[in-house]
C-alpha atoms as one frame of an Amber mdcrd trajectory, in Angstrom:
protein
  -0.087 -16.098  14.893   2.723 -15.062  12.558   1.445 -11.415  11.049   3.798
 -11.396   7.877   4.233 -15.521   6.148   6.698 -15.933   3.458   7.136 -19.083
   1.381   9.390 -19.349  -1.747   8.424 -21.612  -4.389   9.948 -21.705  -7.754
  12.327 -18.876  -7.281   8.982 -16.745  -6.563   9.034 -14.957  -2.545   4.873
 -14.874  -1.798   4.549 -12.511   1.153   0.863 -13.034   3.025  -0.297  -9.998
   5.244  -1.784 -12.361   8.082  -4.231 -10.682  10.418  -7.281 -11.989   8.401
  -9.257 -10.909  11.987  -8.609  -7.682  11.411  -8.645  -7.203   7.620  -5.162
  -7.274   7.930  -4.486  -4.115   8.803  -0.888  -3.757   9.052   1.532  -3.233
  12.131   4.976  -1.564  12.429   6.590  -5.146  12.593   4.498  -6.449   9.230
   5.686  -3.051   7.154   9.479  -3.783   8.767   9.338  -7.389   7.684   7.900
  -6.193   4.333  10.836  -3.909   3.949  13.365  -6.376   5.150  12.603  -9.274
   2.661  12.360  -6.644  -0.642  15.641  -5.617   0.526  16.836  -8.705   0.748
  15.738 -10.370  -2.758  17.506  -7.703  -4.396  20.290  -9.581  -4.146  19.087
 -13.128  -3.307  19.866 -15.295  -6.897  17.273 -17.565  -5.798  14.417 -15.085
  -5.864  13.078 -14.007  -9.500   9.664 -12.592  -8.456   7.544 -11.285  -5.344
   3.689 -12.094  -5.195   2.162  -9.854  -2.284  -1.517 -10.961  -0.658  -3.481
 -10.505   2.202  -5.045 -13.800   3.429  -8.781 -14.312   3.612 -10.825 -12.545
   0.800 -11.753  -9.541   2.670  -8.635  -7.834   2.441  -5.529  -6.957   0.560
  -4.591  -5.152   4.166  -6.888  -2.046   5.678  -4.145   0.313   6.109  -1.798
   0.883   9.449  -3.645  -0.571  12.607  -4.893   2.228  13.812  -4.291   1.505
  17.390  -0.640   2.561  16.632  -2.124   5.609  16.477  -3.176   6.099  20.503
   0.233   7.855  21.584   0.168  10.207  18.690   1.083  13.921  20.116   3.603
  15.764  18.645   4.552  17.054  15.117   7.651  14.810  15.508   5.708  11.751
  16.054   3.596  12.074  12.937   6.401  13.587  10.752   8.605  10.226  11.751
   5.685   7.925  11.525   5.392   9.429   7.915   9.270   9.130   7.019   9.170
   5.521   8.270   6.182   4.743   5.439   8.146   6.444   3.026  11.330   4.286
   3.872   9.173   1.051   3.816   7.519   2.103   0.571  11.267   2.941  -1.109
  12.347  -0.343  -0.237   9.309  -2.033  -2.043  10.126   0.594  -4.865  14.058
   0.116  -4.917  13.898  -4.023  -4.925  15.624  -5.491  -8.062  12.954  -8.110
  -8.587   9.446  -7.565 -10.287   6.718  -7.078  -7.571   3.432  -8.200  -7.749
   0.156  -7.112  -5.680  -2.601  -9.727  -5.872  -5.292  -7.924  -4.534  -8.923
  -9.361  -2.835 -11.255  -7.140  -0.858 -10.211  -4.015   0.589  -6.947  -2.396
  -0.367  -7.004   1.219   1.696  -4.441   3.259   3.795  -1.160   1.929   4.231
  -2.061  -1.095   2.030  -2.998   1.041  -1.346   0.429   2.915  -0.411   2.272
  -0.856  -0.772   0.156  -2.359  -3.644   0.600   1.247  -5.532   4.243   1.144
  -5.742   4.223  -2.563  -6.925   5.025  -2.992 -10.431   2.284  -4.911 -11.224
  -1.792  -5.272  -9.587  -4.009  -7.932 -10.378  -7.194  -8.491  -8.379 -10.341
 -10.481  -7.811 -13.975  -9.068  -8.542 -14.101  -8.114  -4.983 -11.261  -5.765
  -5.125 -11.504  -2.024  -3.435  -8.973   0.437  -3.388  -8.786   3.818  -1.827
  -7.697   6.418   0.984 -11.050   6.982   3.062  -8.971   9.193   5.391 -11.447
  11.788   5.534 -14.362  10.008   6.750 -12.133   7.738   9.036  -9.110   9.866
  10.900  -8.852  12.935   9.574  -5.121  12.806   8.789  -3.199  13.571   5.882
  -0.961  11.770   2.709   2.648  12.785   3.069   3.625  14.956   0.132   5.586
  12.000  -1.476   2.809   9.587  -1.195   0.583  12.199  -2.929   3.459  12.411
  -5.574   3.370   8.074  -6.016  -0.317   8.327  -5.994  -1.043  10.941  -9.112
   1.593   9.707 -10.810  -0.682   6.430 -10.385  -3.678   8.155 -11.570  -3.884
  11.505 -12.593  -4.829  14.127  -9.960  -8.554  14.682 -10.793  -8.822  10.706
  -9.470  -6.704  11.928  -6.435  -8.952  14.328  -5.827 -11.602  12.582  -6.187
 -10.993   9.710  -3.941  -9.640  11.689  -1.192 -12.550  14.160  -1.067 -15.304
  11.849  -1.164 -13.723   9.313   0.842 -14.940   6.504  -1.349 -13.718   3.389
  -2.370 -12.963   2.303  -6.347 -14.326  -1.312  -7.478 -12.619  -3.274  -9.407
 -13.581  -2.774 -12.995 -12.770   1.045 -12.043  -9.776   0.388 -10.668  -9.170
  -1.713 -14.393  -9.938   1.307 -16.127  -7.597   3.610 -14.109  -4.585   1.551
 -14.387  -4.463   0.099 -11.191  -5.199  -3.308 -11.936  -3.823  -5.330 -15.349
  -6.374  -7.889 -14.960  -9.183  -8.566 -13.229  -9.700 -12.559 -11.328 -13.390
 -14.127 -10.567 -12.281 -15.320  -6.979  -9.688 -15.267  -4.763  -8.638 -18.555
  -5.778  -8.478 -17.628  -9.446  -6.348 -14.560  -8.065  -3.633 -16.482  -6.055
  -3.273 -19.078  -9.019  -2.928 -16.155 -11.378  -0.618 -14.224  -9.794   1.755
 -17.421  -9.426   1.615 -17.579 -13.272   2.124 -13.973 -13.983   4.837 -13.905
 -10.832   6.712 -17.054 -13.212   6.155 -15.411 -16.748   7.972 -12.290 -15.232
  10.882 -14.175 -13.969  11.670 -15.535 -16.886  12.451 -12.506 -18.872  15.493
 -10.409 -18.886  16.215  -8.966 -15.765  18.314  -5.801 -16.264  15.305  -4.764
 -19.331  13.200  -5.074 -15.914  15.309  -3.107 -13.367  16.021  -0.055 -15.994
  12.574   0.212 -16.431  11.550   0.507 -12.870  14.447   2.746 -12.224  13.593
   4.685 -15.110   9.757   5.391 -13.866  11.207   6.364 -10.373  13.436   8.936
 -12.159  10.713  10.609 -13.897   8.852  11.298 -10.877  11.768  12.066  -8.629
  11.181  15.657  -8.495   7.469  15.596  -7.644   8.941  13.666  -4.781  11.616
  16.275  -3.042   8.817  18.676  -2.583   8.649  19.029   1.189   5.274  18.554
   3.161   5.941  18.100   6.688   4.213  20.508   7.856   1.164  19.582   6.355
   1.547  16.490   8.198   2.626  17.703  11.211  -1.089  20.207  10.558  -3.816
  16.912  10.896  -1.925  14.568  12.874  -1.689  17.125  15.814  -4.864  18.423
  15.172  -8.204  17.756  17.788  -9.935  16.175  14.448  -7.014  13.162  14.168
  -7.166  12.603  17.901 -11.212  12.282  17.173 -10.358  10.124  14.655  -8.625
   7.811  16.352 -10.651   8.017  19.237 -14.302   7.576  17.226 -12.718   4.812
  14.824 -11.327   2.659  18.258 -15.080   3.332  19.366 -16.493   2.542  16.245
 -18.565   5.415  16.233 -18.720   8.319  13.777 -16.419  11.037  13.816 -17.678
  14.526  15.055 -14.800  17.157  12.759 -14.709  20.344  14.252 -11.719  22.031
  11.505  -8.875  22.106  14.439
């Protein structure tokens, strides 16, 4: 089974995430391909838009598959794992042409991280969004992706979210910002976000790049602020290896604080 589809119609790129048997969480090769193609339609004439989906309505994508997780051991590892999300996530960020999240069931992890830095999120009445980290492995945002996120919502939500591990539903994730419009079905969604993915394409295109270089700009120095070794502090810790360990085993996590 091909994990990432692409299919251009109409000048729009519509990238699936396509591991619908495991809520699509995401592999190294799915966030490389991601990269790749963003990269790519930056300077691709025949691409206007980007429409980004999971398939199935379970899932926008459930974060990083965790079983990339298993060799974890050193500060290095998670420091670089952390670098190479932050290098997938600026190349979503940095692509010329408008990009837009179409979100259905869960949206956590690794695959909040992508539809957050989108410029635009619609989603279906099923939509959920959030970083259960906490309650699942025990690991940490990198200081960057904390940056993206509050700029996204405010800190208190931040705080909020990654504290009590809990998931927003749609019509909160409305009200915070995330979403521009709310869909009754995944259908509805997918025919939506063509529309919206063709309205956008049609308007002027350097009015659109300024402004999403302009919004990266104002947040650029929230993002030089260094937090390595806050990563490096969970993902070598006893709790992340329990995490990984009890998630694998589908068993709750027993924290212990080191």
């Amino acid at each position: 089974m091909t994990e990432l589809l692409t299919e251009t119609r109409d000048g729009i790129a519509f990238v699936t995430f396509n591991r619908p048997q495991a809520r699509n969480a995401l592999t190294f090769g799915m966030y490389e391909g991601l990269a790749r193609l963003c990269t790519a339609a930056s300077d691709d004439p025949a691409i206007r838009a980007i429409v980004i989906t999971g398939a199935g309505e379970k899932a926008f994508a459930a974060g990083t598959d965790i079983g990339q997780f298993t060799e974890f051991r050193t500060a290095e590892h998670a420091i670089a794992y952390e670098h190479k999300i932050d290098r997938i996530l600026t190349a979503i960020e940095d692509c010329q042409k408008p990009t837009i999240a179409a979100i259905a069931g869960a949206c956590t992890g690794g695959g909040a991280a992508i539809a957050g830095v989108c410029d635009l999120r619609i989603g279906a009445a099923n939509a959920r969004f959030g970083f259960p980290i906490a309650r699942t492995l025990g690991n940490t945002l990198s200081m960057v992706n904390h940056a993206r996120l509050v700029a996204l919502i405010g800190p208190a939500r931040v705080t909020d979210l990654i504290f009590t591990a809990r998931l927003m539903e749609a019509e909160e994730m409305r009200q915070a910002g995330l979403l521009s419009e709310i869909l009754p079905d995944h259908a509805a969604l997918q025919a939506r976000a063509a529309a919206l993915a063709t309205t956008v394409a049609s308007h002027a295109p350097l009015t659109l790049r300024a402004t999403k270089q302009a919004l990266r700009r104002l947040t650029a120095a929230a993002r030089a602020t260094s937090g390595d070794d806050l990563v490096a502090m969970c993902f070598t810790s006893a709790d992340f290896a329990e995490g990984v360990q009890s998630f694998l085993a589908r068993r709750p996590a027993v924290w212990t604080g080191r």
